[in-house]
PLY file of the C-alpha trace (Angstrom):
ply
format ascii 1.0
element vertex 253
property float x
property float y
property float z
element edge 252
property int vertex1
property int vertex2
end_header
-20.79 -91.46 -13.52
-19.51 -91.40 -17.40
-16.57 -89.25 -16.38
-15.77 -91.20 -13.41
-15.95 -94.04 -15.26
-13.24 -92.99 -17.95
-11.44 -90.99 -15.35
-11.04 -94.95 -13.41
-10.03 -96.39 -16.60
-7.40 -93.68 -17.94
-5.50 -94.37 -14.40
-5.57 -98.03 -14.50
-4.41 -98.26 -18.12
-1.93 -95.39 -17.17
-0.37 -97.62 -14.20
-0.12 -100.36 -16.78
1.76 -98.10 -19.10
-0.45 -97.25 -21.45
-1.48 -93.68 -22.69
-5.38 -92.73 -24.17
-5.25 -90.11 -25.93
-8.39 -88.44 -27.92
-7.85 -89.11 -31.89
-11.20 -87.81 -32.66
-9.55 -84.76 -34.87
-6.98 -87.21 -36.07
-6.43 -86.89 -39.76
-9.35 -84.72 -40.52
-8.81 -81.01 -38.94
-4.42 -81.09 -39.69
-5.16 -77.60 -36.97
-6.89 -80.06 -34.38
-3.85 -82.17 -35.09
-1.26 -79.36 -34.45
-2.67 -77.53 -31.61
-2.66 -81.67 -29.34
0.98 -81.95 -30.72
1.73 -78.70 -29.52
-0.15 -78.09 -26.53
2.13 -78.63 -23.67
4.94 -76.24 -25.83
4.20 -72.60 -23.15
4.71 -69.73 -26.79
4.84 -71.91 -29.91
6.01 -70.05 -33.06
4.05 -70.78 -35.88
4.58 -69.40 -39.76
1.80 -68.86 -41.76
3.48 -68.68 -45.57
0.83 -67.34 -47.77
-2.16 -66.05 -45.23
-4.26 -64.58 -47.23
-6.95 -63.10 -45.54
-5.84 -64.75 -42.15
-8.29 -67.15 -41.85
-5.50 -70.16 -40.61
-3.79 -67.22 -38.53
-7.48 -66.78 -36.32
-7.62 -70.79 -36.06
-4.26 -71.22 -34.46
-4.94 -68.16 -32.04
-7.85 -70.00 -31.30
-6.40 -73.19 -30.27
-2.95 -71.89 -29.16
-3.77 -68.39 -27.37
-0.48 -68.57 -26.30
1.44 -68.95 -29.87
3.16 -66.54 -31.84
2.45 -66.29 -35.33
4.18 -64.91 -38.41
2.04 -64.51 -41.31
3.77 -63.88 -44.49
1.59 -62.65 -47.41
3.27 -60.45 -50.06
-0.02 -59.43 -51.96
-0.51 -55.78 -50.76
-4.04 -55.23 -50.08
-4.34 -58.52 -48.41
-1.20 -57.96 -46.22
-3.46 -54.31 -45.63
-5.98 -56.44 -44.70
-4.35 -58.34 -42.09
-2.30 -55.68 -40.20
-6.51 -54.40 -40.09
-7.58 -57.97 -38.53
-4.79 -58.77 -36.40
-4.26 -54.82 -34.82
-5.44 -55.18 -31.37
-3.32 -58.82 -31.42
0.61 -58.50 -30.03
1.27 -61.89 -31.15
0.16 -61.65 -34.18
2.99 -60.45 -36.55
2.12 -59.87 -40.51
5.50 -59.73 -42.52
4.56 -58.29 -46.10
7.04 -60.72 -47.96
6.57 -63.25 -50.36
8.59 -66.49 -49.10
10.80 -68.05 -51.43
14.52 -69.18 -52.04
16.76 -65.82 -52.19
16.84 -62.89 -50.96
15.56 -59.64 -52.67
12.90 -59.27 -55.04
9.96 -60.93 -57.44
6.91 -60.31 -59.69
4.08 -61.68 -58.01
1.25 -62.76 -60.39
-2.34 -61.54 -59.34
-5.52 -63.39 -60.77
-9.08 -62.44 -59.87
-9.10 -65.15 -56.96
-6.34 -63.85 -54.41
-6.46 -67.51 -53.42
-4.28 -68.36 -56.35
-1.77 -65.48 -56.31
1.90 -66.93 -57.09
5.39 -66.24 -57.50
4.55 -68.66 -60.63
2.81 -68.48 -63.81
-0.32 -70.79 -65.24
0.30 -73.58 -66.86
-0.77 -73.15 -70.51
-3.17 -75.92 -69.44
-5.02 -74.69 -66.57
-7.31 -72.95 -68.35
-9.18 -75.68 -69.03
-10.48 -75.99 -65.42
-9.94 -72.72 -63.89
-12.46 -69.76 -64.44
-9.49 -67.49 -63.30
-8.08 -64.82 -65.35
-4.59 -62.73 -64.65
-5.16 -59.17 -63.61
-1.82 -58.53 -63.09
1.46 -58.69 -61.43
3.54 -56.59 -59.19
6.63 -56.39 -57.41
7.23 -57.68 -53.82
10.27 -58.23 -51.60
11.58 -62.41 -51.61
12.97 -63.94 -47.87
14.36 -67.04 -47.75
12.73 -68.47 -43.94
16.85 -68.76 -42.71
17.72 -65.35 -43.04
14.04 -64.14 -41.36
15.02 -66.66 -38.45
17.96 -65.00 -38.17
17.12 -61.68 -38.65
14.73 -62.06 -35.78
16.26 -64.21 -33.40
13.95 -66.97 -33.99
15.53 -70.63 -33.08
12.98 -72.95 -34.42
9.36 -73.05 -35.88
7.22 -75.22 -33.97
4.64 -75.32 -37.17
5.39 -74.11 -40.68
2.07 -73.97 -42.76
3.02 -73.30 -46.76
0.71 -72.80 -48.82
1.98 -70.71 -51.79
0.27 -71.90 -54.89
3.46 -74.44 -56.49
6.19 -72.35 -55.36
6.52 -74.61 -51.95
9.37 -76.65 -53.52
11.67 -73.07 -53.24
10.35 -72.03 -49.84
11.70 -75.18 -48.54
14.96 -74.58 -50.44
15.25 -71.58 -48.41
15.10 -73.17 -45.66
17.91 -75.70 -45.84
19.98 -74.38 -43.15
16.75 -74.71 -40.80
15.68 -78.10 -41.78
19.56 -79.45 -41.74
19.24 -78.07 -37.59
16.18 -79.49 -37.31
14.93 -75.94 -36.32
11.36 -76.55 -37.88
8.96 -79.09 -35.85
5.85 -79.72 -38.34
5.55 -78.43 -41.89
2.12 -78.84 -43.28
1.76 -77.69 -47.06
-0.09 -77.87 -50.26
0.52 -80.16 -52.96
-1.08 -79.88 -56.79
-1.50 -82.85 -58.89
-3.37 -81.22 -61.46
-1.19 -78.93 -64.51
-1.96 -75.35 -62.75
1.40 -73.70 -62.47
4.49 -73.39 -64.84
7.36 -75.10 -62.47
5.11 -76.15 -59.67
6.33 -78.12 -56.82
5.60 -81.69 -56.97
5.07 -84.28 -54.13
8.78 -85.98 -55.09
10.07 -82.65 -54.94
8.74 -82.37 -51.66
9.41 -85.89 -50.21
12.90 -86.33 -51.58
14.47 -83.36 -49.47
12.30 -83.52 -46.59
12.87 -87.03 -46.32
16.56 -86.07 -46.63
16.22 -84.28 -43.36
14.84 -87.26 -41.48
11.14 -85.93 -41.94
8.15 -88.39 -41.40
4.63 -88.59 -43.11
2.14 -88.01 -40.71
-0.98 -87.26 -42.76
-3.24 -86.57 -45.79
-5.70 -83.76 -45.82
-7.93 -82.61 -47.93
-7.70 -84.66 -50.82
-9.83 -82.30 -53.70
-10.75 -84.40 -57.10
-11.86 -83.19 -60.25
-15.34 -84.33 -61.14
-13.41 -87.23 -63.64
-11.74 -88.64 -60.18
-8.54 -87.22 -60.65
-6.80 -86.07 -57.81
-6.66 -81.84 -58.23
-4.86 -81.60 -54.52
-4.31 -82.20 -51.38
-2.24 -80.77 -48.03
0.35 -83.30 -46.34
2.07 -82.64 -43.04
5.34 -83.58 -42.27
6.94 -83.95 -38.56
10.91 -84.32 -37.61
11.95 -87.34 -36.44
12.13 -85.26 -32.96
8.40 -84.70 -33.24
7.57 -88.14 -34.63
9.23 -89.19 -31.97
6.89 -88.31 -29.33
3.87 -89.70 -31.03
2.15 -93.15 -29.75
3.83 -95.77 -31.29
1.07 -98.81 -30.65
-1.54 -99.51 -32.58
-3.20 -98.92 -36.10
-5.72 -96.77 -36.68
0 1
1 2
2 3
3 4
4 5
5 6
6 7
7 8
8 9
9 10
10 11
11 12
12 13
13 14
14 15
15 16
16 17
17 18
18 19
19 20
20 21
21 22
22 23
23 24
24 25
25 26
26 27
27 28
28 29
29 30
30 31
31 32
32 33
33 34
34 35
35 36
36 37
37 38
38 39
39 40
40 41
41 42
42 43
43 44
44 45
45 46
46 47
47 48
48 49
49 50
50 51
51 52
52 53
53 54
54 55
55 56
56 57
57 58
58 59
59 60
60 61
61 62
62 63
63 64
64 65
65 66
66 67
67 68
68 69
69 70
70 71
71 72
72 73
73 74
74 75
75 76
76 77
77 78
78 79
79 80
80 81
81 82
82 83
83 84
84 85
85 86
86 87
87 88
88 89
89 90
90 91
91 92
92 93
93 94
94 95
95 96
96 97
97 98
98 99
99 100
100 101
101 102
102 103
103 104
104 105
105 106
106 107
107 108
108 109
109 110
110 111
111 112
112 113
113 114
114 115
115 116
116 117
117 118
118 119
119 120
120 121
121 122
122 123
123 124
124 125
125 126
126 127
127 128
128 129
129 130
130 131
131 132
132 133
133 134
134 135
135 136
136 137
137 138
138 139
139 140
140 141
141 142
142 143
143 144
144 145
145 146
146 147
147 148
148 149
149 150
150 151
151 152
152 153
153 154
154 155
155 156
156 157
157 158
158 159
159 160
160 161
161 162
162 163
163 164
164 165
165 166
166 167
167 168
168 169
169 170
170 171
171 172
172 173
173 174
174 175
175 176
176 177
177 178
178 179
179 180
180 181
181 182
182 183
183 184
184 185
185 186
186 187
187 188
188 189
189 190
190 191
191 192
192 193
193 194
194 195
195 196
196 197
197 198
198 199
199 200
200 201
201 202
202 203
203 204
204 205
205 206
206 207
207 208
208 209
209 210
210 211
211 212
212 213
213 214
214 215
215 216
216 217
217 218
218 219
219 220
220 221
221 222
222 223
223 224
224 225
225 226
226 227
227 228
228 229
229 230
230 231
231 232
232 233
233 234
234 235
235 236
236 237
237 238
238 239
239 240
240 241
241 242
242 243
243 244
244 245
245 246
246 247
247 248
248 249
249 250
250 251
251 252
């Protein structure tokens, strides 16, 4: 009777001109979020910068079992670790590159948590709140996302997740040329508040040029504080105007 019900109701307010949609993920899972934005797209393309161990890559195949991802992790082993995960997956592609703004080559710097692996050094300060040491750096092979694209014949990223420990603010200067063609739908990526890299990207860093390419604010995720209140981080996604576009406009949540 329930379904009927709502099933009556959707029509009605549909005939009026009026669209329901379910918000229940709204603002609280940002992969909820992406998957209803893109769920009518047949083989969305979707870049994972800085997978890890894939965890984000195994959400999105989840929710989009027709998408094709890209997930770019430079660290060795955990690149390894992914081709191992992902082998039995054809649209699952792990590129072994670190993301950045040039082409060619970097020392990435390896701490005992693989979670905070960067192109960039600690801040002298972080110390204070981090019980991670340095164990390390190596050397790994830089892309700048416009010369992948066009390496691999790829017109436009329907999601770009970034999440690169302070070195977003050069991944999305590499990616001028794609954001100028608005070749990139949704970017959703980390932001730190808190002193923990040397050169880390900042929110204006982040706002100023996206909002140069006629990018929107569409959420907040995740907001992390340190035990004194003090906002630590949080992840913001971004849509194109295209994109923003096609959201409901009435209302306030």
């Amino acid at each position: 009777m329930r379904s009927w019900l709502t099933g009556l109701v959707k029509r009605v307010l549909h005939a009026a001109g009026y669209d329901i949609r379910n918000r229940r993920h709204a603002f609280i899972d940002p992969f909820a979020d992406i998957a209803e934005m893109l769920k009518d797209v047949p083989e969305p393309v979707v870049f994972d910068v800085g997978a890890n161990r894939g965890e984000t890559v195994a959400i999105i195949r989840k929710l989009l079992p027709r998408s094709q991802v890209y997930a770019f992790e430079p660290t060795p082993d955990l690149a390894d670790a992914l081709r191992i995960r992902f082998h039995k997956d054809s649209r699952v592609r792990i590129v072994d590159s670190a993301v950045s703004n040039c082409d060619g080559s970097a020392d990435l710097r390896l701490r005992d948590c693989s979670l905070l692996n960067s192109l960039l050094d600690f801040h002298d300060s972080s110390h204070s709140y981090y019980e991670v040491r340095d164990t390390g750096s190596t050397p790994v092979k830089t892309t700048k996302l416009t010369t992948f694209c066009n390496k691999n014949c790829i017109n436009y990223v329907h999601a770009l997740k970034l999440d690169i420990e302070g070195a977003e603010k050069y991944a999305i200067e590499g990616s001028r040329e794609l954001l100028n063609s608005h070749a990139v739908g949704i970017i959703y990526l980390e932001i730190h508040f808190s002193k923990t890299f040397k050169n880390q990207t900042t929110l204006g860093d982040i706002d100023t040029v996206l909002r140069q390419y006629g990018y929107e604010v569409y959420g907040i995720y995740e907001m992390n504080r340190f035990m004194s209140g003090s906002l630590y981080y949080c992840n913001i996604m971004y849509l194109s105007h295209q994109v923003y576009n096609t959201l409901p406009s009435h209302g306030v949540f």
